[in-house]
C-alpha positions as CSV (number, residue, x, y, z in Angstrom):
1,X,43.0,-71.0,-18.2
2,X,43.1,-74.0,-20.6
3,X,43.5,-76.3,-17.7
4,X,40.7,-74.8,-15.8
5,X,39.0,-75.2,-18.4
6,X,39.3,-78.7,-18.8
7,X,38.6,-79.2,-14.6
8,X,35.3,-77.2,-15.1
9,X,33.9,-78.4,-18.3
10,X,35.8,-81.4,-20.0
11,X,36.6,-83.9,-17.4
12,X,33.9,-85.6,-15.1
13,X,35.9,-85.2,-12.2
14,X,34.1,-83.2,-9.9
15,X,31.0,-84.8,-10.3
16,X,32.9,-88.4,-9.3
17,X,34.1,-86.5,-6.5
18,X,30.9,-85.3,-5.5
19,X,29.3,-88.7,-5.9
20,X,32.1,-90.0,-3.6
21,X,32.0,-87.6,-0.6
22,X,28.0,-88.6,-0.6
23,X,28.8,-92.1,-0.1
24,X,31.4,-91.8,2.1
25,X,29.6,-89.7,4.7
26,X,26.9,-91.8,4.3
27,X,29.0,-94.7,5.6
28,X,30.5,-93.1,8.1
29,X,27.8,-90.7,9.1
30,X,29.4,-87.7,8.6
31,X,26.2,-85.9,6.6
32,X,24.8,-85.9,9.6
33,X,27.8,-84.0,11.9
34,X,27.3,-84.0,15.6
35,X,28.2,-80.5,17.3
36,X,28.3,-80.3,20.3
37,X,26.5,-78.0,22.5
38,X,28.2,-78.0,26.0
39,X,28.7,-74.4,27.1
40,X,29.3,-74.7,30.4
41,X,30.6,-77.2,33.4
42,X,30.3,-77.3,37.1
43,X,32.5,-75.6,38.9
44,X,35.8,-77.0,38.9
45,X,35.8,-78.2,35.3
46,X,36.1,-77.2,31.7
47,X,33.9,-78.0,28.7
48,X,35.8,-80.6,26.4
49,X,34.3,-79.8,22.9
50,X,36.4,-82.8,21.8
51,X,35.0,-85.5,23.8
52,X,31.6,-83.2,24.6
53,X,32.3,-83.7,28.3
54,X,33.3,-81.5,30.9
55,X,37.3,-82.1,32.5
56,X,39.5,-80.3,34.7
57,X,42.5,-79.3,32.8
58,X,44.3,-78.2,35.4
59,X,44.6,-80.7,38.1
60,X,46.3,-79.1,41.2
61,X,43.8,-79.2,44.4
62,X,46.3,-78.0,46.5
63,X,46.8,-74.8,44.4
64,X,46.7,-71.8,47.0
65,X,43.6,-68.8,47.3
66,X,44.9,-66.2,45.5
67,X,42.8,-62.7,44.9
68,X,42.5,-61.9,41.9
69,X,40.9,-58.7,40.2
70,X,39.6,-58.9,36.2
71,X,39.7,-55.8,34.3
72,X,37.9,-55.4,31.0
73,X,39.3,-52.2,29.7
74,X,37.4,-50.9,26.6
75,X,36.2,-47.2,25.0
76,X,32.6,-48.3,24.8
77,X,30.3,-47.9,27.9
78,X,28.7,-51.6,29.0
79,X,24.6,-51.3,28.7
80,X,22.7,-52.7,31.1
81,X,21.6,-56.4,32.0
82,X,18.9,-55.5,34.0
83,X,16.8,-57.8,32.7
84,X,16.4,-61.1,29.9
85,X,15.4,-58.7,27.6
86,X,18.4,-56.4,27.9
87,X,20.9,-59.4,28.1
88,X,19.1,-60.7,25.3
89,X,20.0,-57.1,22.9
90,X,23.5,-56.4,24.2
91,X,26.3,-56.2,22.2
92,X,29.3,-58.7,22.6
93,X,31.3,-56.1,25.4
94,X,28.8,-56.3,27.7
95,X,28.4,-59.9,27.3
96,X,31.3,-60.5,28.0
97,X,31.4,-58.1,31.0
98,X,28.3,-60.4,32.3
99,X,30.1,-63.7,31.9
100,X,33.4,-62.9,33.6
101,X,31.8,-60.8,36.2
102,X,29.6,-64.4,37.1
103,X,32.8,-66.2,36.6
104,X,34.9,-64.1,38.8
105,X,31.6,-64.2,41.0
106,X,32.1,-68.0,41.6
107,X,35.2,-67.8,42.7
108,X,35.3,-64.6,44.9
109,X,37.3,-62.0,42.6
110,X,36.5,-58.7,41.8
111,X,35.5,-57.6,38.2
112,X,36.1,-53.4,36.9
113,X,35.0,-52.8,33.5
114,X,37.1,-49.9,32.6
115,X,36.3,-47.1,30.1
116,X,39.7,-45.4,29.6
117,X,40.5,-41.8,29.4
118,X,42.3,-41.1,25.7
119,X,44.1,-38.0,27.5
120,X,45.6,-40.0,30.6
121,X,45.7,-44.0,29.3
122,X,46.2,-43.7,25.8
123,X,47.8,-40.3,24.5
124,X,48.2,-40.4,21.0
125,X,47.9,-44.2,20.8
126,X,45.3,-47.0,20.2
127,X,42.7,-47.8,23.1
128,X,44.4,-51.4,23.1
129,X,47.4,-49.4,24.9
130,X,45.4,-48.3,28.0
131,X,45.0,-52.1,29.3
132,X,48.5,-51.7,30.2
133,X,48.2,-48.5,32.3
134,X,45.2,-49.4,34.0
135,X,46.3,-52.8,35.2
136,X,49.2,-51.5,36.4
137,X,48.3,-48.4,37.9
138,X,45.0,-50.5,39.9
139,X,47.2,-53.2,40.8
140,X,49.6,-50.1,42.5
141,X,46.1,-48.7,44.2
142,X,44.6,-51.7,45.9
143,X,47.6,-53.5,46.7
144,X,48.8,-57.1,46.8
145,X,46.0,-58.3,49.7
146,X,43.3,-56.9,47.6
147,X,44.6,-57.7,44.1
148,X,47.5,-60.4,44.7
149,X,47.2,-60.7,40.5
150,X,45.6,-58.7,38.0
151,X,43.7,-59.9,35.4
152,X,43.0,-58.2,31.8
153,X,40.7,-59.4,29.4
154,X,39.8,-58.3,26.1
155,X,35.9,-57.8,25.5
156,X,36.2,-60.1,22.9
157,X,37.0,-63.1,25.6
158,X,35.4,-64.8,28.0
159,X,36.2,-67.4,30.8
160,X,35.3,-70.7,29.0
161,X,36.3,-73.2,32.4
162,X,34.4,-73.2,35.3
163,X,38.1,-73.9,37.3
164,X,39.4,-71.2,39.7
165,X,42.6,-69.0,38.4
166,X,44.7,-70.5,41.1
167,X,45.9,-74.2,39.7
168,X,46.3,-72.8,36.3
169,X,48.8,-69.6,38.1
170,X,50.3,-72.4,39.8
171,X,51.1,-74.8,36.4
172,X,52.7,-71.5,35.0
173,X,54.4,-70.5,37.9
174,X,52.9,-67.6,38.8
175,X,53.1,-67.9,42.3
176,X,57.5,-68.5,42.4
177,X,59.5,-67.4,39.8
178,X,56.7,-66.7,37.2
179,X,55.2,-62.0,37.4
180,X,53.3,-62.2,34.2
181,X,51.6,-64.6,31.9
182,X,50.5,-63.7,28.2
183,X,48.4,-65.9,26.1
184,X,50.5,-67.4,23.0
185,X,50.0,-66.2,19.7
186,X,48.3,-68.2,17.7
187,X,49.3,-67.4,13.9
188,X,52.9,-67.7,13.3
189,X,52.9,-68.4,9.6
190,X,54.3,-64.7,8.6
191,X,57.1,-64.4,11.6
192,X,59.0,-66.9,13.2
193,X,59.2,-64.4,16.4
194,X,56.2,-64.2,17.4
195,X,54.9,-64.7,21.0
196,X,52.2,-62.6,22.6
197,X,48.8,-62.4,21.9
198,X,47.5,-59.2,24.4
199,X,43.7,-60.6,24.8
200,X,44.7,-62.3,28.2
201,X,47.0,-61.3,30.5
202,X,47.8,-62.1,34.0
203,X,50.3,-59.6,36.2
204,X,51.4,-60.6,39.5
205,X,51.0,-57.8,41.7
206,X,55.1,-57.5,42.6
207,X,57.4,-55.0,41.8
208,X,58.6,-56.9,39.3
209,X,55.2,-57.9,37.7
210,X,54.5,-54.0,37.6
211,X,57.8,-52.9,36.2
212,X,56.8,-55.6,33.1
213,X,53.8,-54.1,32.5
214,X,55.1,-50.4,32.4
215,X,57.9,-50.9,30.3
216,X,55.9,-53.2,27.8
217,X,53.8,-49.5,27.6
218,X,56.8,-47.1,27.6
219,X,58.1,-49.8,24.5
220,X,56.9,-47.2,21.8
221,X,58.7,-44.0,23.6
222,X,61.7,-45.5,24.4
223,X,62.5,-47.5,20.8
224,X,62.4,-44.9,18.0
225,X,62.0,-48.0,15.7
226,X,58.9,-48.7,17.8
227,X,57.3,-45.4,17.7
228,X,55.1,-46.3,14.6
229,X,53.3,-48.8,16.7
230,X,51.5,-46.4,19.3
231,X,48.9,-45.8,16.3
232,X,49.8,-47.2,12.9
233,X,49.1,-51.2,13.5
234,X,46.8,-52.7,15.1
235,X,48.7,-55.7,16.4
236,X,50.8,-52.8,18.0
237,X,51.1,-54.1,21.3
238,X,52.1,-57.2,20.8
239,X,54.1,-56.8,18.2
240,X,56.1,-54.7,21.3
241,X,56.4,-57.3,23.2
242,X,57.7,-59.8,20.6
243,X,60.5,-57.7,19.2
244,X,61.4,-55.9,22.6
245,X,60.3,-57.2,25.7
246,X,60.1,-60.8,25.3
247,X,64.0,-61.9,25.3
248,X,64.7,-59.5,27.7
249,X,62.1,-60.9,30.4
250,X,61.7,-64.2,29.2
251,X,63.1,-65.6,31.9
252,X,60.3,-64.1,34.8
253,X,57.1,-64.5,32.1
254,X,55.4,-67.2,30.5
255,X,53.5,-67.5,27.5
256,X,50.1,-69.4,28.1
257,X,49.0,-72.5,25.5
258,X,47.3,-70.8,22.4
259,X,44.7,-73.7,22.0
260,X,43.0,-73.2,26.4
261,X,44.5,-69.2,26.2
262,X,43.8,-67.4,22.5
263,X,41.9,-69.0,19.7
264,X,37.8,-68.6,19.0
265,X,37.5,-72.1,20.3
266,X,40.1,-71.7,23.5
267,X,38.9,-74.4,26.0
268,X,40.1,-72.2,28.8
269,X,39.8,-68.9,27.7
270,X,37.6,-68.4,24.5
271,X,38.5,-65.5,22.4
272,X,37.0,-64.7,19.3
273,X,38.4,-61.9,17.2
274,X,36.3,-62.5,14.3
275,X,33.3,-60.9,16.7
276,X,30.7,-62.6,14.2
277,X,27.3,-63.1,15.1
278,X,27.6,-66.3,16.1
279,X,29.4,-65.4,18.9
280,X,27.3,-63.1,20.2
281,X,24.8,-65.8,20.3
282,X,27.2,-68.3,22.2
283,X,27.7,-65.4,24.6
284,X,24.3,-65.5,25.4
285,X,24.0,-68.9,25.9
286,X,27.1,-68.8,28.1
287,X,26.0,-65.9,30.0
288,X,22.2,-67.1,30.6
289,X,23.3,-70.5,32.0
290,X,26.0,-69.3,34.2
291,X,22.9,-66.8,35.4
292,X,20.7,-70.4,35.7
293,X,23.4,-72.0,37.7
294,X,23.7,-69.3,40.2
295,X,20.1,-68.0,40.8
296,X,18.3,-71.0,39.1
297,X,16.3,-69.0,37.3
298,X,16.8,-66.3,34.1
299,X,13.1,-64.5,33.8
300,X,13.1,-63.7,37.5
301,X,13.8,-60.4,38.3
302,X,15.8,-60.3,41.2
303,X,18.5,-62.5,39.0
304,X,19.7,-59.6,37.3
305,X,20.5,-57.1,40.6
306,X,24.1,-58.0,40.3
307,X,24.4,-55.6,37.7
308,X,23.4,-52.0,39.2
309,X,24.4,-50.4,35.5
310,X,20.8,-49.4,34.2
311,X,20.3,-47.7,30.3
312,X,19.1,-44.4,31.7
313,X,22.7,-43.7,33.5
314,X,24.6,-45.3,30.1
315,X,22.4,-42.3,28.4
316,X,23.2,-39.8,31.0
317,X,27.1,-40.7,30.7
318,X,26.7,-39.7,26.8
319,X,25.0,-36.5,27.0
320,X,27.7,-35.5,30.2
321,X,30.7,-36.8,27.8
322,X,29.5,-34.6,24.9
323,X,29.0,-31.2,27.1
């Protein structure tokens, strides 16, 4: 306390500091930060917020077609983007439905958003569990020509790049001896095993990338020690894979670079777990120049028919859900 006291009211020093940050940003021009705007690239590159220029981060042109199907798997019901005004209003789930449906859109994929059902994809566990189940069991319906990998995204994430899936499955190995990729965790500062960070996750549709996903989900029935983590933490799932699944199938799965893969400012994939306001409003951005680059145009009506979901059916899925 008595040194605090003399920092705060005794000795000049924060003043002299002060007086030195103004002068040196006024050298160096640093009161005046540039921040740099770019959102989105043409197709093929990804927005450098470094530089402010657009760059292809994954260089492979002779990276093979691959279809792909995105799944954003989440309890809330999407609203509609029917319109500016709606796109304009909707919370940060649908947005990101709208961004990575127009992403997967460029590139010919296929986009579900997925409300699960609590008795079937996540019995007695968190909703995060039911990504698992789903991606699995679709992967199982449509088949390898339909959905040769499965894609699931947290509604907290969005497709920063403008690149196709295939050259960045090919720098992992997805397409030899590679079934699933997970996006690195990011904060390692508490444990010194940790790996996977669920918001992104890409499943080869193999027997193989299947059987991965399943037992990463059966993790919590099959370890008693694991049991608390169906419900009791929310960094559950990944905390399964860390301590169970990721020595055992290290060798066929990858972990994807945190800094293009998991952090608020991912180059490639951009997810933001803080879901601040600010967000939301880069999400717009995102979302209404992606619908510019495609239709060139965002007031015009017929922009917006990609997405048949309208309000009045969102209502009507309520009231039949509460009957």
């Amino acid at each position: 306390n008595t040194l605090l006291n003399l920092l705060v009211t005794q000795w000049p020093i924060w003043p002299l500091l002060a007086e030195m940050s103004l002068r040196l940003g006024e050298e160096v021009g640093s009161d005046n930060p540039f921040i740099c705007k770019l959102a989105l690239c043409p197709i093929g590159q990804t927005p450098d917020t470094v530089s402010c220029s657009c760059r292809t981060v994954f260089n492979y042109p002779d990276a093979p077609n691959a279809t792909v199907c995105f799944f954003l798997v989440d309890s809330r019901q999407k609203t509609s983007l029917r319109n500016i005004t709606a796109a304009l209003s909707a919370e940060y789930w649908t947005l990101a439905y709208g961004i990575n449906r127009l992403y997967a859109d460029d590139h010919g994929y296929q986009t579900e958003y997925v409300v699960p059902d609590p008795d079937l994809d996540y019995p007695e566990r968190k909703v995060g569990w039911a990504k698992l189940k789903i991606v699995a069991d679709k992967l199982r319906e449509y088949g390898p020509e339909r959905c040769q990998f499965g894609v699931s995204i947290d509604t907290d994430a969005y497709m920063r790049t403008s690149e196709s899936l295939s050259p960045a499955l090919l720098h992992y190995g997805l397409f030899h001896r590679k079934h699933v990729l997970i996006s690195q965790e990011y904060h390692t500062e508490f444990r010194q095993d940790t790996y996977a960070n669920g918001g992104f996750i890409v499943a080869r549709n193999s027997g193989m990338g299947l059987q991965i996903l399943e037992d990463w989900y059966k993790v919590p029935d099959d370890y008693e020690d694991m049991r608390h983590l169906k419900r009791n933490d929310s960094q559950g799932l990944n905390l399964c894979w860390d301590m169970k699944m990721q020595e055992k199938y290290r060798k066929v799965t990858v972990l994807a670079d945190d800094y293009l893969f998991t952090t608020p400012t991912g180059a490639y994939v951009r997810h933001n777990w803080f879901k601040d306001l600010d967000f939301v409003h880069e999400m717009q951005d995102v979302l209404l120049q992606r619908l510019e680059r495609r239709y060139g145009c965002i007031v015009c009506q017929h922009v917006y028919d990609w997405d048949n979901a309208t309000n009045a059916e969102l209502l009507l899925s309520h009231a039949n859900k509460k009957k």
